[in-house]
PDB file of N, CA, C and O in Angstrom:
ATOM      1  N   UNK A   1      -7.721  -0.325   5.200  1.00  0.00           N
ATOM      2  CA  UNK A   1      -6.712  -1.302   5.545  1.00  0.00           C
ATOM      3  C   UNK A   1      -6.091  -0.885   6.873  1.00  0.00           C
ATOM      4  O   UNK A   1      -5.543   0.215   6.946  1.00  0.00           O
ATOM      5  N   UNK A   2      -6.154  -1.871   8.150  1.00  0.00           N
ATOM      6  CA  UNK A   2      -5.576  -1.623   8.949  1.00  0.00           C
ATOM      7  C   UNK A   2      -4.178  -1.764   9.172  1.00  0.00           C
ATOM      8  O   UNK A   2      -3.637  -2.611   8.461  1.00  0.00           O
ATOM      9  N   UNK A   3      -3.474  -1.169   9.955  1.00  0.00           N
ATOM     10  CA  UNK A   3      -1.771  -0.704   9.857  1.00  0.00           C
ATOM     11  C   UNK A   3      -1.511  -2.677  10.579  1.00  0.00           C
ATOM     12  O   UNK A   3      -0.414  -3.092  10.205  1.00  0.00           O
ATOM     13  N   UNK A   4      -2.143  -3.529  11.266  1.00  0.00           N
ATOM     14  CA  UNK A   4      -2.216  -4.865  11.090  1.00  0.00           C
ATOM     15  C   UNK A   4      -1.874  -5.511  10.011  1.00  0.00           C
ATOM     16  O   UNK A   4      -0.886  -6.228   9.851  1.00  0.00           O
ATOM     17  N   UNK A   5      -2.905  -5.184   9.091  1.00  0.00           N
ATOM     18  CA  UNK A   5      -3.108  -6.094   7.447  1.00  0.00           C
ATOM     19  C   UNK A   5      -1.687  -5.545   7.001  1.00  0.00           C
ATOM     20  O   UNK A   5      -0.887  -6.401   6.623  1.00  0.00           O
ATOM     21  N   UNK A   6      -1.214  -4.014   7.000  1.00  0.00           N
ATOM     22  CA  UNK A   6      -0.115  -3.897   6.524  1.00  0.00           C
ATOM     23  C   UNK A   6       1.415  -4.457   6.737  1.00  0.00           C
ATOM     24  O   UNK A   6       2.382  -4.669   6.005  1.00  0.00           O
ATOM     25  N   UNK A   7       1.056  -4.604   8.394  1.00  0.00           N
ATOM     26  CA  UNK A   7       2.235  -5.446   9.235  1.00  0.00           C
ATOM     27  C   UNK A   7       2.581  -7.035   8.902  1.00  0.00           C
ATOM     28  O   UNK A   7       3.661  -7.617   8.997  1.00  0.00           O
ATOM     29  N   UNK A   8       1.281  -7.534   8.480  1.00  0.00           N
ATOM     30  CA  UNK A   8       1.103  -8.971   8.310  1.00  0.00           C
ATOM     31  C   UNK A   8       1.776  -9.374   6.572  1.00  0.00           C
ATOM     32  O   UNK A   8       2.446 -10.339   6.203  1.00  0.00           O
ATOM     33  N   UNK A   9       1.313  -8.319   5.892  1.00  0.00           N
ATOM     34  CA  UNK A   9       1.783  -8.856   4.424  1.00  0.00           C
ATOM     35  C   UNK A   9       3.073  -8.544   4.504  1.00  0.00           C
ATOM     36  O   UNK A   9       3.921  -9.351   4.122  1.00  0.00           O
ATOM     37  N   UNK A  10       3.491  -7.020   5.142  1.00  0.00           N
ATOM     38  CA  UNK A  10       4.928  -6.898   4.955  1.00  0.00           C
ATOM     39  C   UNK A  10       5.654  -8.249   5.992  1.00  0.00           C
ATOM     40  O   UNK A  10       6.884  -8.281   5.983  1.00  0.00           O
ATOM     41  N   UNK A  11       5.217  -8.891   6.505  1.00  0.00           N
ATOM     42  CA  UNK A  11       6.292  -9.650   7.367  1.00  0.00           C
ATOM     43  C   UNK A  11       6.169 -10.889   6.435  1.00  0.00           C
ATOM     44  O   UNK A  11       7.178 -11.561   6.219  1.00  0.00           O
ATOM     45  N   UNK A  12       4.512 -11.349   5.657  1.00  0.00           N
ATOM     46  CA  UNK A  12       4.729 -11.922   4.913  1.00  0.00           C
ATOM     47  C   UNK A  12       5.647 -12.353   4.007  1.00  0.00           C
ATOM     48  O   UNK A  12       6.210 -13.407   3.708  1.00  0.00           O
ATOM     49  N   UNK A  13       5.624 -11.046   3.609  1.00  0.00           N
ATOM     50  CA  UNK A  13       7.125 -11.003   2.201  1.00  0.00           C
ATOM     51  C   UNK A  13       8.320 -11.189   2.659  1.00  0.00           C
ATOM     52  O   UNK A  13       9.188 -11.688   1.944  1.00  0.00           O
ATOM     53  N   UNK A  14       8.547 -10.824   3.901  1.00  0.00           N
ATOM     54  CA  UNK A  14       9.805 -10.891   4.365  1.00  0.00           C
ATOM     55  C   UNK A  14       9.912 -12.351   4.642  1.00  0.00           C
ATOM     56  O   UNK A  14      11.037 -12.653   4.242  1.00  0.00           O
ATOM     57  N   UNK A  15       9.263 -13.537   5.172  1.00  0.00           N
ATOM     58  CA  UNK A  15       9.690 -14.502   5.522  1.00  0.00           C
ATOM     59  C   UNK A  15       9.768 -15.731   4.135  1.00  0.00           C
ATOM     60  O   UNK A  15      10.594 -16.640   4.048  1.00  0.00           O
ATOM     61  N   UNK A  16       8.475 -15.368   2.996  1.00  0.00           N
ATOM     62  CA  UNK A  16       8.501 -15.704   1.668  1.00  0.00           C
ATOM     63  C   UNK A  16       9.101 -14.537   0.620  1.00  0.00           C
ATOM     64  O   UNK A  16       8.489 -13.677  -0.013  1.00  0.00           O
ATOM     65  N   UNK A  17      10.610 -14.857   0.686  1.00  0.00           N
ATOM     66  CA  UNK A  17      11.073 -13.801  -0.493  1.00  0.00           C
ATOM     67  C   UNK A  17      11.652 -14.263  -1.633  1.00  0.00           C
ATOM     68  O   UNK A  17      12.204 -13.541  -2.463  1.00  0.00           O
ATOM     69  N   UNK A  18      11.534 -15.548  -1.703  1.00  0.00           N
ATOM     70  CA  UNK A  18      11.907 -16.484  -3.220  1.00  0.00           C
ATOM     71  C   UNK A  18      10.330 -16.097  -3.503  1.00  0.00           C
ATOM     72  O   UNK A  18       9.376 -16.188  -2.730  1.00  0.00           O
ATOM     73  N   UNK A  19      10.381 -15.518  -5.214  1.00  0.00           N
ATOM     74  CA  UNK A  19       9.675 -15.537  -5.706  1.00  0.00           C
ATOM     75  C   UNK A  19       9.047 -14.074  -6.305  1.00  0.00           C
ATOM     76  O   UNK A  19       8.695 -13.715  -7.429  1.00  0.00           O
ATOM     77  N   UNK A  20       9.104 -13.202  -4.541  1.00  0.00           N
ATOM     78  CA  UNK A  20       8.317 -12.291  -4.684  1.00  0.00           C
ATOM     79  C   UNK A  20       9.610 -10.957  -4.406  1.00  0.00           C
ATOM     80  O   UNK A  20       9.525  -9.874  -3.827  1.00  0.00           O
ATOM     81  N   UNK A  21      10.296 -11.362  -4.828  1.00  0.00           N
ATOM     82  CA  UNK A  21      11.105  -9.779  -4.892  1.00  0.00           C
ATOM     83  C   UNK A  21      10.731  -8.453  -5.086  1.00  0.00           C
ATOM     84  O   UNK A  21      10.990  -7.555  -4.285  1.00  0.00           O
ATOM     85  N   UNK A  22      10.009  -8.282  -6.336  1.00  0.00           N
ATOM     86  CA  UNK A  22       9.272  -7.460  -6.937  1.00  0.00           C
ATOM     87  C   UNK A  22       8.758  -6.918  -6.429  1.00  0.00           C
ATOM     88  O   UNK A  22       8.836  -5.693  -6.335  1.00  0.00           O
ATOM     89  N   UNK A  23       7.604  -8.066  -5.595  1.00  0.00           N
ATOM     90  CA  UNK A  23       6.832  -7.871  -4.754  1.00  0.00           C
ATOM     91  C   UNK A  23       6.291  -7.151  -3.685  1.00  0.00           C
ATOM     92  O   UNK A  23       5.308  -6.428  -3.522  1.00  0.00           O
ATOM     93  N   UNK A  24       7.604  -7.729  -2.723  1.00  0.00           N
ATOM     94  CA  UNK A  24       8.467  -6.465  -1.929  1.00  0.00           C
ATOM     95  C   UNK A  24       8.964  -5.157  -1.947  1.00  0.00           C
ATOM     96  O   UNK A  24       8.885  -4.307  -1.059  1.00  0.00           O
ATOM     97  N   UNK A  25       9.657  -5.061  -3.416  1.00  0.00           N
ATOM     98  CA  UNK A  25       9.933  -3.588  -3.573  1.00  0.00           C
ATOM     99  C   UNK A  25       8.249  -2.641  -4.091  1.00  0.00           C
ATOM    100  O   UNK A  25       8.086  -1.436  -4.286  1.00  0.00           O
ATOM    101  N   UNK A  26       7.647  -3.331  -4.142  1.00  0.00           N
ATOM    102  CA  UNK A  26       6.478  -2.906  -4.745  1.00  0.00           C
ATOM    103  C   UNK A  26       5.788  -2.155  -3.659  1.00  0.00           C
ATOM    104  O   UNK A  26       5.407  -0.985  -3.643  1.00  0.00           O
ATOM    105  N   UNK A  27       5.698  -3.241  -2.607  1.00  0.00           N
ATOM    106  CA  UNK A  27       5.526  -2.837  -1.553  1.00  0.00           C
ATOM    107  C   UNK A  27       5.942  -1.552  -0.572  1.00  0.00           C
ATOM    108  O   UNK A  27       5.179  -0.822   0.060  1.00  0.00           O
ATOM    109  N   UNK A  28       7.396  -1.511  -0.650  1.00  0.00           N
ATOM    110  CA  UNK A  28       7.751  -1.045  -0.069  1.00  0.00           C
ATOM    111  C   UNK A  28       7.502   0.365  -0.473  1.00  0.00           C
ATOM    112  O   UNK A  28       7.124   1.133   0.411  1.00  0.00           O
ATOM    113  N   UNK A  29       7.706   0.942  -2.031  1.00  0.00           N
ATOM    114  CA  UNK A  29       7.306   2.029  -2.258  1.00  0.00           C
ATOM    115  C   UNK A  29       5.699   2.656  -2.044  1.00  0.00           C
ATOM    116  O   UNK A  29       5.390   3.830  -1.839  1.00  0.00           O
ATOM    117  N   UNK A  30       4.789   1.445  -2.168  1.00  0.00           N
ATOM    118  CA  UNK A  30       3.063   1.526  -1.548  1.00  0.00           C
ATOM    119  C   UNK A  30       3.150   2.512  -0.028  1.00  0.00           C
ATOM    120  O   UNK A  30       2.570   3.489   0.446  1.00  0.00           O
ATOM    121  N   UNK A  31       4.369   1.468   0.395  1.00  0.00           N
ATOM    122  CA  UNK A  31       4.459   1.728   1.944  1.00  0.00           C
ATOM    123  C   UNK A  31       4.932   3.624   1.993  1.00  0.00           C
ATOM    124  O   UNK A  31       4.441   4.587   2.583  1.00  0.00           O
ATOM    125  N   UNK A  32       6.026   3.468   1.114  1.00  0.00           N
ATOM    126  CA  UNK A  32       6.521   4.776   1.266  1.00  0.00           C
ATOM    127  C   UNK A  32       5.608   6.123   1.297  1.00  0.00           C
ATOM    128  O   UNK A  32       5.477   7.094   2.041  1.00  0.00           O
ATOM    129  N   UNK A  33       5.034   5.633   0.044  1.00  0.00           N
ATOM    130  CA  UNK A  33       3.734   7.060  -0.487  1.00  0.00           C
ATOM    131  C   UNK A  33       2.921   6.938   0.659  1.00  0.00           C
ATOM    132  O   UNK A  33       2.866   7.989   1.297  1.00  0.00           O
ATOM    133  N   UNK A  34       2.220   5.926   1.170  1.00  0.00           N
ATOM    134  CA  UNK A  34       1.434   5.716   2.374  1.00  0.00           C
ATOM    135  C   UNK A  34       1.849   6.958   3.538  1.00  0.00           C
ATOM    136  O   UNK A  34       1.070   7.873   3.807  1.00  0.00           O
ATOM    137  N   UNK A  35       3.162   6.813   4.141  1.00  0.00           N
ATOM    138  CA  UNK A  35       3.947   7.101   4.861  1.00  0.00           C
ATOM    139  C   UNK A  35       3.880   8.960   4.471  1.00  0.00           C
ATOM    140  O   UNK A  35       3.969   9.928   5.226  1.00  0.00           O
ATOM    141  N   UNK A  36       3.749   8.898   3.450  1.00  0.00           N
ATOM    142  CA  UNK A  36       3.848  10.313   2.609  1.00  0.00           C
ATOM    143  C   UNK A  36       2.863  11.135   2.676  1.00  0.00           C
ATOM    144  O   UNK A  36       2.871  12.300   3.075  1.00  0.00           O
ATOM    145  N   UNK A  37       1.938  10.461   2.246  1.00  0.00           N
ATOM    146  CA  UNK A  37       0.486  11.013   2.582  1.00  0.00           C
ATOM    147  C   UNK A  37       0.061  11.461   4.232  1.00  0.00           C
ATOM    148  O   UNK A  37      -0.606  12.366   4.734  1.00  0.00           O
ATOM    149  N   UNK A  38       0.668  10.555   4.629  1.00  0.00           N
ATOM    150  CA  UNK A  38      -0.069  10.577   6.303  1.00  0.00           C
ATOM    151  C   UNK A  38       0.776  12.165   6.833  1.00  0.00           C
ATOM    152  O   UNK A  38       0.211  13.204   7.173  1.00  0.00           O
ATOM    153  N   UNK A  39       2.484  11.860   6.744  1.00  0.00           N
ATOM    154  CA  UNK A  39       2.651  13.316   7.193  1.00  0.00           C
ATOM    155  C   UNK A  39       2.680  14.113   6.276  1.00  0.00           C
ATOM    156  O   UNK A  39       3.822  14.567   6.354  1.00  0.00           O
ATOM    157  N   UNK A  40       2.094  14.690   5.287  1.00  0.00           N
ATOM    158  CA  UNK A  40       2.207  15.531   3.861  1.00  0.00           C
ATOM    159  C   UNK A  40       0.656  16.133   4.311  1.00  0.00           C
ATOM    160  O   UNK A  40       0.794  17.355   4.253  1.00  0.00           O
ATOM    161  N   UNK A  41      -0.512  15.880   4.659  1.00  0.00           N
ATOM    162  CA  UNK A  41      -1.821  16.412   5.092  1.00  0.00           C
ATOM    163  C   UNK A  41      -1.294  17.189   6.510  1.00  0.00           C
ATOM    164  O   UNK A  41      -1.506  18.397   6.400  1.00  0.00           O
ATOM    165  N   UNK A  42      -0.807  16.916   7.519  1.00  0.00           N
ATOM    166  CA  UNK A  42      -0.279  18.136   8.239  1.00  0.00           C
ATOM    167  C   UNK A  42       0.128  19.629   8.085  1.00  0.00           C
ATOM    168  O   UNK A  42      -0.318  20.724   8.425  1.00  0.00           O
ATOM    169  N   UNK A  43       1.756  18.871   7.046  1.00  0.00           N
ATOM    170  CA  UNK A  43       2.251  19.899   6.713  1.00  0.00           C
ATOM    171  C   UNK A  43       1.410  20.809   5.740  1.00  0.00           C
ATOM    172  O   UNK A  43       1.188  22.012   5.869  1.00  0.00           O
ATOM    173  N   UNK A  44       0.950  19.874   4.632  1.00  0.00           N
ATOM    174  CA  UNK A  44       0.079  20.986   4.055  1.00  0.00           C
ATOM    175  C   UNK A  44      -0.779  21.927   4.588  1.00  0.00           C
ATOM    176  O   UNK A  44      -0.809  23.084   4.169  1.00  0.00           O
ATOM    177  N   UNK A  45      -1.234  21.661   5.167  1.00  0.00           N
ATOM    178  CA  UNK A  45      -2.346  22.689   6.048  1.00  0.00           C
ATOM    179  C   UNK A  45      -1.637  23.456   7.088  1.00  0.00           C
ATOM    180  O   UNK A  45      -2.313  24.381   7.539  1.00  0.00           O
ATOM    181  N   UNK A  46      -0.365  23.312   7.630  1.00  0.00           N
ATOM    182  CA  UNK A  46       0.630  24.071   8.602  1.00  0.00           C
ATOM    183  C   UNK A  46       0.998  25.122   6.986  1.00  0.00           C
ATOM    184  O   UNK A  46       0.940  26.339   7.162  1.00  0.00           O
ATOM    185  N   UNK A  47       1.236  24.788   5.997  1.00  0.00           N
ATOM    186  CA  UNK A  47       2.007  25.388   4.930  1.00  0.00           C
ATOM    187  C   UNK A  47       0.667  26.376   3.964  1.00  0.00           C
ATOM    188  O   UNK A  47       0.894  27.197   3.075  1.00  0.00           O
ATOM    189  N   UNK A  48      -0.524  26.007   4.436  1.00  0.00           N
ATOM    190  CA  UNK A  48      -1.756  26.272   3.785  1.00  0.00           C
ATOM    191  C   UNK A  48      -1.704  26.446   2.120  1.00  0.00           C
ATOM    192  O   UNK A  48      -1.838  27.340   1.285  1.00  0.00           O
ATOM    193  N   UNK A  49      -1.419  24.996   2.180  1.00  0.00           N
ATOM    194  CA  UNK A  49      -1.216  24.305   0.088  1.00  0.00           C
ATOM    195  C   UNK A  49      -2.057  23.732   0.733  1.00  0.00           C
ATOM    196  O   UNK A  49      -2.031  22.938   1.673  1.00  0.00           O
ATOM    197  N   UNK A  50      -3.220  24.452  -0.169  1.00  0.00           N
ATOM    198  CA  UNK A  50      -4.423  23.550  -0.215  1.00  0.00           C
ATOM    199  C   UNK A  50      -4.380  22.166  -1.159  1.00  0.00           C
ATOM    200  O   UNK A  50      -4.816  21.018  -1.076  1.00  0.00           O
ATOM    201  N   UNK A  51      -3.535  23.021  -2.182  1.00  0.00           N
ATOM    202  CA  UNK A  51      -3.646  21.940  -3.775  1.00  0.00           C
ATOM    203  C   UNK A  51      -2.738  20.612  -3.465  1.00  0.00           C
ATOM    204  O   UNK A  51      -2.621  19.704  -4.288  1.00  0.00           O
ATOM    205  N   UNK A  52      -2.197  20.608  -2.356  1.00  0.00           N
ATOM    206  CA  UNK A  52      -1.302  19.348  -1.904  1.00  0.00           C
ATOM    207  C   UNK A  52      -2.417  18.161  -0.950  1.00  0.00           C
ATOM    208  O   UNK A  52      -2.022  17.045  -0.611  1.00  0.00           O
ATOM    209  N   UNK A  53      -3.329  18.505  -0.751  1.00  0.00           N
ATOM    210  CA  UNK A  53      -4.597  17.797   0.448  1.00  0.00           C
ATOM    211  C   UNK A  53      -4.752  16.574  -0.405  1.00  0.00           C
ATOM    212  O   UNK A  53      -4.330  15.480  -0.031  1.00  0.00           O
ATOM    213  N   UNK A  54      -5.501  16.805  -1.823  1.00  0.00           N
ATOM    214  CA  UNK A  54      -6.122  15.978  -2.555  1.00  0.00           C
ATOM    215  C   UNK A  54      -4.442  14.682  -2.695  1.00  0.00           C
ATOM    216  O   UNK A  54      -4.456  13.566  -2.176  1.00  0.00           O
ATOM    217  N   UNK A  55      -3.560  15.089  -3.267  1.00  0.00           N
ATOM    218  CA  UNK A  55      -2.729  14.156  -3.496  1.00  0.00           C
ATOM    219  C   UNK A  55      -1.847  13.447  -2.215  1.00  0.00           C
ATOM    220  O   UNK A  55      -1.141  12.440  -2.262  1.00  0.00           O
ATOM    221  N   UNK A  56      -2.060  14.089  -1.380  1.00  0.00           N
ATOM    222  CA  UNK A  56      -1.927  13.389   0.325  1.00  0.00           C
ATOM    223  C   UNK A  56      -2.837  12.118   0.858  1.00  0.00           C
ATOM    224  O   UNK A  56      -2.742  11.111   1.559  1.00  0.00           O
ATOM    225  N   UNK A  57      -3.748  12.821   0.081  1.00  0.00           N
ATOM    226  CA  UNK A  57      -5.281  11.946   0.566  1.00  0.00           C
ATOM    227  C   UNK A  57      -5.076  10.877  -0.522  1.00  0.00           C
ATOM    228  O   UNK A  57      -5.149   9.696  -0.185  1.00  0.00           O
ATOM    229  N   UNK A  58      -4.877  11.136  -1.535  1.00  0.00           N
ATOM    230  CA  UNK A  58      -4.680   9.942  -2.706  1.00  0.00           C
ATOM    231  C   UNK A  58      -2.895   8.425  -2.203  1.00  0.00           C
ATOM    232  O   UNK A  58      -2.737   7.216  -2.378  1.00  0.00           O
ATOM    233  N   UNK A  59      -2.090   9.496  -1.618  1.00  0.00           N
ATOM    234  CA  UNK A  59      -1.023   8.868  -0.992  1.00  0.00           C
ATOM    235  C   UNK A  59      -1.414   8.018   0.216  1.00  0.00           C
ATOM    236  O   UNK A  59      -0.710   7.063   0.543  1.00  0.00           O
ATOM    237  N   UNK A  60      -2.641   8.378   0.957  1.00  0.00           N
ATOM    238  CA  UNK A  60      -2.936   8.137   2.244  1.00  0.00           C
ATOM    239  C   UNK A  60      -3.615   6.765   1.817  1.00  0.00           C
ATOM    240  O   UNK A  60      -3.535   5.838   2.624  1.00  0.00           O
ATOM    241  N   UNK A  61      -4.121   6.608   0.896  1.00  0.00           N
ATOM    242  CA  UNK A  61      -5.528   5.299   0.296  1.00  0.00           C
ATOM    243  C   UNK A  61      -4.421   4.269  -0.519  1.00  0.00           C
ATOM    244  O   UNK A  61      -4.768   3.161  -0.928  1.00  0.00           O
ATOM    245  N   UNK A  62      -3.306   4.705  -0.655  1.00  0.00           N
ATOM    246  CA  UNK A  62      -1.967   3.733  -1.728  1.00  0.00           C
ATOM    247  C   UNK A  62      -2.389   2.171  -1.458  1.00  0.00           C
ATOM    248  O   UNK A  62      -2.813   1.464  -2.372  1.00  0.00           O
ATOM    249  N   UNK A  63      -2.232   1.707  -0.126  1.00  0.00           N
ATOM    250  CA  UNK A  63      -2.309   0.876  -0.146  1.00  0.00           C
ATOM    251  C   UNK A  63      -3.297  -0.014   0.237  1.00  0.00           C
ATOM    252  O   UNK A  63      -2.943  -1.164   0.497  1.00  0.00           O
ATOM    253  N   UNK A  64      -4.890   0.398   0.355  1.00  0.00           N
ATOM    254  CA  UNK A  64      -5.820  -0.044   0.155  1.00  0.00           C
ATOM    255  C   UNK A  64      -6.028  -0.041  -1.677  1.00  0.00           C
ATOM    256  O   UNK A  64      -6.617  -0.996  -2.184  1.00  0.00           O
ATOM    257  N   UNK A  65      -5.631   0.809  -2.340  1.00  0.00           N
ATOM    258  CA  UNK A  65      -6.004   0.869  -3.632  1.00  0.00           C
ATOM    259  C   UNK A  65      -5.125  -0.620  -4.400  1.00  0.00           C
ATOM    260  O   UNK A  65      -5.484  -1.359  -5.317  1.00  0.00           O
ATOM    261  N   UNK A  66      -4.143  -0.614  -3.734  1.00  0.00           N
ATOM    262  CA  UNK A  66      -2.851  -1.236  -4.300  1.00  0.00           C
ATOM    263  C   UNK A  66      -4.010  -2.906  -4.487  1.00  0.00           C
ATOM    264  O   UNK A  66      -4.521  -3.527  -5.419  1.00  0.00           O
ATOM    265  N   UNK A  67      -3.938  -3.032  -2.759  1.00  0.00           N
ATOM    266  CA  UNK A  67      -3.992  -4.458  -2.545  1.00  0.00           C
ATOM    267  C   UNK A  67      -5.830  -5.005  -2.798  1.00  0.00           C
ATOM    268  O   UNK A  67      -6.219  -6.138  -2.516  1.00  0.00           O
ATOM    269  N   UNK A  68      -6.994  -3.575  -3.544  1.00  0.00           N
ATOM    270  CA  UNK A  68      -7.869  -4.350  -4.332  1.00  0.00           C
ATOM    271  C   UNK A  68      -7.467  -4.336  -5.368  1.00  0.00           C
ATOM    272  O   UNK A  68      -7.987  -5.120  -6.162  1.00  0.00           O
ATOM    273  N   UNK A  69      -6.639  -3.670  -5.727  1.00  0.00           N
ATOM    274  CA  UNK A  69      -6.045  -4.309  -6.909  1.00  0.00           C
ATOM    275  C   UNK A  69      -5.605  -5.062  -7.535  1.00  0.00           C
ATOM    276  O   UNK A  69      -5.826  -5.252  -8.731  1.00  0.00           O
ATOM    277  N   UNK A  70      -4.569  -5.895  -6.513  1.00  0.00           N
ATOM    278  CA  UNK A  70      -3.647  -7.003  -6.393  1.00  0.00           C
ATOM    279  C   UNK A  70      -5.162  -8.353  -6.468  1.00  0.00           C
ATOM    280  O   UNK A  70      -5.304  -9.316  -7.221  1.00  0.00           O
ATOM    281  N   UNK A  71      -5.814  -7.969  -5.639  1.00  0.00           N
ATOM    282  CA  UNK A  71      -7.068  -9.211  -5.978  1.00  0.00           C
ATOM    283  C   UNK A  71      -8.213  -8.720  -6.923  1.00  0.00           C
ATOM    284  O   UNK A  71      -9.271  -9.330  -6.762  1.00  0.00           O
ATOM    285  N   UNK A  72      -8.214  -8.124  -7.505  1.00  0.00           N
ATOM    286  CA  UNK A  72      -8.968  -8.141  -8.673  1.00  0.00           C
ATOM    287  C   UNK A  72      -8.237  -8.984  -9.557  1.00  0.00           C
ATOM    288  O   UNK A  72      -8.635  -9.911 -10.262  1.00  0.00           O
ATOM    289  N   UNK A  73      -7.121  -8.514  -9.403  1.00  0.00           N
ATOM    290  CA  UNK A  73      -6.250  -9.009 -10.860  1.00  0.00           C
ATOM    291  C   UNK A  73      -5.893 -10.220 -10.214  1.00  0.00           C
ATOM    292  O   UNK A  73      -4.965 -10.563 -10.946  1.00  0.00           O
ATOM    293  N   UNK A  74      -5.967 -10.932  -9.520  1.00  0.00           N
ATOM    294  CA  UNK A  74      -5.768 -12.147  -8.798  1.00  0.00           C
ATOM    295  C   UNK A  74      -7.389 -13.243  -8.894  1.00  0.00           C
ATOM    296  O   UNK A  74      -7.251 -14.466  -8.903  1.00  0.00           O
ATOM    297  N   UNK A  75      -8.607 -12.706  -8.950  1.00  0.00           N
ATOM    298  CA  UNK A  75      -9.732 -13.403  -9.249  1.00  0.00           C
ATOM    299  C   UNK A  75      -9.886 -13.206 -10.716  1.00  0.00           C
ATOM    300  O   UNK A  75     -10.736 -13.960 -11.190  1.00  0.00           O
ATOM    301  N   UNK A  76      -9.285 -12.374 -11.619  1.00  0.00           N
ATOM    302  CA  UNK A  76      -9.301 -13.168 -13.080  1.00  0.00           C
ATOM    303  C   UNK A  76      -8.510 -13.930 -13.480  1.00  0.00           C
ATOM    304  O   UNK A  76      -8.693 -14.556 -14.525  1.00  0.00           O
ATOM    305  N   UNK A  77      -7.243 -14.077 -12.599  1.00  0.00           N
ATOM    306  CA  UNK A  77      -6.226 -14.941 -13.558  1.00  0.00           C
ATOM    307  C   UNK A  77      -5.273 -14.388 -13.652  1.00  0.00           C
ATOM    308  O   UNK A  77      -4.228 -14.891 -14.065  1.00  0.00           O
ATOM    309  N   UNK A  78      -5.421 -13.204 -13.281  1.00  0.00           N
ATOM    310  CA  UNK A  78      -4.133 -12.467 -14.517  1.00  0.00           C
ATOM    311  C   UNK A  78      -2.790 -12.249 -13.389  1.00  0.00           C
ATOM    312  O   UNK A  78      -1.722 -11.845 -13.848  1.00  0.00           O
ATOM    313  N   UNK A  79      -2.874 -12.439 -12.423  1.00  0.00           N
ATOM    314  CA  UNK A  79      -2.086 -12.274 -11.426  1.00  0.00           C
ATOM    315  C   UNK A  79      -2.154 -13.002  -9.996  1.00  0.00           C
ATOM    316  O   UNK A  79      -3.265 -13.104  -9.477  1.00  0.00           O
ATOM    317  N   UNK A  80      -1.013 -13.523  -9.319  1.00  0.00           N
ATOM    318  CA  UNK A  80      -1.154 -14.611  -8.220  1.00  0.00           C
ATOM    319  C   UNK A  80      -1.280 -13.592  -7.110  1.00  0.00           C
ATOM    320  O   UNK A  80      -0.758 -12.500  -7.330  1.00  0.00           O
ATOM    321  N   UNK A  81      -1.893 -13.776  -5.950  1.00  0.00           N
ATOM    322  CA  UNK A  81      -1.613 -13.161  -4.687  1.00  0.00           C
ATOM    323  C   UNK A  81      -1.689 -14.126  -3.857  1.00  0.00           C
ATOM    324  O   UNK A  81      -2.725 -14.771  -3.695  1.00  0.00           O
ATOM    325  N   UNK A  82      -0.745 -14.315  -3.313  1.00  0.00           N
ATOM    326  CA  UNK A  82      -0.299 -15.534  -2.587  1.00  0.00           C
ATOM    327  C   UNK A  82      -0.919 -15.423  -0.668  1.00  0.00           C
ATOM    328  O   UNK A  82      -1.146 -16.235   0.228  1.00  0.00           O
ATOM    329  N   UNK A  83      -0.987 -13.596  -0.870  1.00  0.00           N
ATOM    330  CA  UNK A  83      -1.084 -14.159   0.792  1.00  0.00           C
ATOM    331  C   UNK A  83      -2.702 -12.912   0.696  1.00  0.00           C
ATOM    332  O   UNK A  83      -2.827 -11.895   1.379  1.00  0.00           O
ATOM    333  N   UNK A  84      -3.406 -13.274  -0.024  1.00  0.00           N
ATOM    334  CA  UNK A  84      -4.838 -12.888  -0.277  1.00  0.00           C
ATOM    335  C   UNK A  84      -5.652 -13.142   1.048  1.00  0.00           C
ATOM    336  O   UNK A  84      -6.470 -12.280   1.369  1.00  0.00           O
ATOM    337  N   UNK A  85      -5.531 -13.987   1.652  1.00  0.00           N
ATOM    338  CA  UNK A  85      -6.421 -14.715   3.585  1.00  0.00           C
ATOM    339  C   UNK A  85      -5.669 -13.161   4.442  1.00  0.00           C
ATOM    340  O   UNK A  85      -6.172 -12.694   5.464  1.00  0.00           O
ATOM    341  N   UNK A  86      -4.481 -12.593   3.796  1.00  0.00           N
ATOM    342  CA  UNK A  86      -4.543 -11.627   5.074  1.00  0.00           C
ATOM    343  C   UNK A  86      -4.769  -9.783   4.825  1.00  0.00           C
ATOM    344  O   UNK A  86      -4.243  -8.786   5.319  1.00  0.00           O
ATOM    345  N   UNK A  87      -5.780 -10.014   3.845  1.00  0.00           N
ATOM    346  CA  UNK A  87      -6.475  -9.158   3.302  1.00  0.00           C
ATOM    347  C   UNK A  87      -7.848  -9.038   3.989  1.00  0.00           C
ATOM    348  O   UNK A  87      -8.293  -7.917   4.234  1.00  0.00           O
ATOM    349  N   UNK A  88      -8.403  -9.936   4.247  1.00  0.00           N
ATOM    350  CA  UNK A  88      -9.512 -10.260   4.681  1.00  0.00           C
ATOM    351  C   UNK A  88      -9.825  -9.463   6.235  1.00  0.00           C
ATOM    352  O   UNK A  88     -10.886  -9.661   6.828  1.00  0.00           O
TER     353      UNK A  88
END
């Protein structure tokens, strides 16, 4: 997922926020761990915690994991994703 796709849904939500509150905060914590991961693989390796890499790297993928998620569960039914075209 490019830091684009991420710019585009978050502004998404921001301009459609009847509805998707949730949504947003959902987001925003995706965003956070994202954010977490990216500088947490530095420090770890400045700090040489190896055992911190793997869950940096898992923080770093948040929100690619998030948003096939969001459309999986959006092509059975079980959940709406409204702005799915800026995934693509």
């Amino acid at each position: 997922m490019t830091l684009r796709q991420l710019s585009l849904i978050k502004r998404w939500l921001r301009l459609h926020p009847r509805g998707h509150e949730v949504e947003l905060q959902a987001w925003d914590m995706v965003l956070t761990g994202w954010l977490i991961g990216l500088l947490g693989v530095p420090v770890a390796l400045l700090l040489e915690a190896p055992q911190w890499l793997l869950p940096c790297l898992l923080a770093y993928l948040l929100p690619e994991m998030y948003s096939a998620a969001r459309l999986r569960l959006h092509r059975r039914g079980l959940l709406r994703c409204d702005y799915q075209e800026l995934l693509k």
